[in-house]
C-alpha positions in Angstrom: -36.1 24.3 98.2 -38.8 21.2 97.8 -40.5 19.2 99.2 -38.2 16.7 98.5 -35.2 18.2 100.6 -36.8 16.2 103.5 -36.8 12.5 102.4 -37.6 9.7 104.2 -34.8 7.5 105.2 -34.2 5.3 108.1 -32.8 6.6 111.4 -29.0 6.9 111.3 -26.7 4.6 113.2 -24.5 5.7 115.6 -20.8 4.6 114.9 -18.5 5.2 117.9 -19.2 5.6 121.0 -21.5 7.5 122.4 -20.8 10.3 124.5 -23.9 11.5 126.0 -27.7 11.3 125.1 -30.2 13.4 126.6 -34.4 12.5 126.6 -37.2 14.6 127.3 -41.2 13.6 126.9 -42.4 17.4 125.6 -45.6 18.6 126.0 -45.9 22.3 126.1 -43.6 25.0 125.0 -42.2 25.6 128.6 -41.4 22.1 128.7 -39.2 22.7 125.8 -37.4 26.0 127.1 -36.9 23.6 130.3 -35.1 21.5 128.5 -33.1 23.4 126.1 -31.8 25.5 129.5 -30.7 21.9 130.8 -29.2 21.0 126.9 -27.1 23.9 126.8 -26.4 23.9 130.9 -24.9 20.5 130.2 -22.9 21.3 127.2 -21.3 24.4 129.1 -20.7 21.9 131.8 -18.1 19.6 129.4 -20.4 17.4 127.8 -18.8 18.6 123.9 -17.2 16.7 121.8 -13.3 17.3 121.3 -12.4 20.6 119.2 -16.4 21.4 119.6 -16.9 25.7 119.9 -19.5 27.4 120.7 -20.8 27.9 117.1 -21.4 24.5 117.3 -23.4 24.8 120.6 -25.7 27.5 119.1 -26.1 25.3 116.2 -27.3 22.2 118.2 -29.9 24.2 120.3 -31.2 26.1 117.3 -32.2 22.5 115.8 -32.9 21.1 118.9 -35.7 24.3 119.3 -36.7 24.3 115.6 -37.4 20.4 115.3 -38.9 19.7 118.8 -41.4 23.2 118.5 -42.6 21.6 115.4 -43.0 18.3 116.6 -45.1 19.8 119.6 -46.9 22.2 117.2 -47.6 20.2 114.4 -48.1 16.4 115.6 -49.4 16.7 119.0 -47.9 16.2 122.4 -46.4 14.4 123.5 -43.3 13.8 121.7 -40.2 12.3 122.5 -37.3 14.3 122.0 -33.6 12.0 122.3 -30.1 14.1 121.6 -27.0 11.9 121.0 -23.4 13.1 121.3 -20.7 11.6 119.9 -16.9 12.4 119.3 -17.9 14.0 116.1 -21.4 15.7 117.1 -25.0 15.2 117.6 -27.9 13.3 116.2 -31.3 14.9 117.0 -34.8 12.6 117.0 -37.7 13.9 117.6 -40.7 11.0 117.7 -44.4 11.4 118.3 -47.3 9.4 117.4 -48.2 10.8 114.2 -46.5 8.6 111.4 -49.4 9.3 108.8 -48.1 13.3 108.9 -44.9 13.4 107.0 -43.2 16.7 107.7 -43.7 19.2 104.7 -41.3 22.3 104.6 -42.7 25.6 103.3 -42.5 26.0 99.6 -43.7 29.6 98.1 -44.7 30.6 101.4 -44.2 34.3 102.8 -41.3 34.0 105.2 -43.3 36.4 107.6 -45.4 33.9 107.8 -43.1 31.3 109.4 -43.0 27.5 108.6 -39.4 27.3 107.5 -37.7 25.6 110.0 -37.6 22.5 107.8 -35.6 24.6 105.3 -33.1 26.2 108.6 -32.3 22.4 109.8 -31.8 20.9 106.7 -29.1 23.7 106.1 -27.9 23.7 110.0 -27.0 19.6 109.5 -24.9 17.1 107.4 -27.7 14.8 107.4 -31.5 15.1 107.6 -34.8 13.2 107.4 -38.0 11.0 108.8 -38.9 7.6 109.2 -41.7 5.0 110.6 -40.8 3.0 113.1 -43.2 1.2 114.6 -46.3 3.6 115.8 -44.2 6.4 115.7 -42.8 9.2 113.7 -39.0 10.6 113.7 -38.1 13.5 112.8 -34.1 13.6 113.0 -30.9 15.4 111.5 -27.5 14.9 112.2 -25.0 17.9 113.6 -21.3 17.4 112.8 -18.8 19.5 114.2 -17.8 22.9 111.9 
């Protein structure tokens, strides 16, 4: 995979209504198990979509992990992490004040050596990228239902 499997393009918009969204201003990494325990608490509360399982669950908190960790460890904290839920799944952003730092995936790397999270999301989503707006960078992907 390239660099160029991670291409800049604006934020999605959300068509339909939407059925939940979730914010959390991350700092540190228990911040961020904090808030995955309360993501996936909700979601086994009833916030899914229709006809959502729990592949699909797993597959929203592994992005939600991979794209806010790299926010925190790569672009300074504090970010801003937003998940949207809609009838048909989930849109991810992940925003911090970094928009001179594109994200890079890993190209040639060892993958003992980590850094391919870029690669895992833009496999786990139907729809993936980054964008400026205003001061601040998002990171996003979209998550449809399997």
């Amino acid at each position: 995979m390239s660099t160029d499997s991670w291409a800049q393009d604006p934020l999605p918009e959300i068509r339909g209504p939407v059925r939940t969204t979730w914010q959390w201003e991350i700092s540190r990494p228990a911040e961020l198990t904090a808030a995955r325990v309360r993501l996936r608490a909700d979601l086994a509360g009833g916030a899914l979509p229709e006809g959502a399982d729990q592949d699909d669950v797993d597959r929203l908190l592994l992005a939600f992990e991979e794209l806010a960790s790299n926010g925190v460890r790569h672009s300074g904290a504090p970010v801003r992490v937003t998940v949207t839920g809609t009838a048909t799944g989930w849109l991810i952003d992940v925003s911090d004040a970094r928009p001179d730092q594109p994200p890079v995936p890993a190209v040639d790397r060892d993958p003992s050596l980590g850094g391919l999270g870029l690669h895992l999301i833009a496999r786990l989503s139907a729809r993936h990228g980054w964008a400026v707006v205003g001061r601040r960078k998002h990171v996003w992907a979209c998550l449809t239902l399997a």
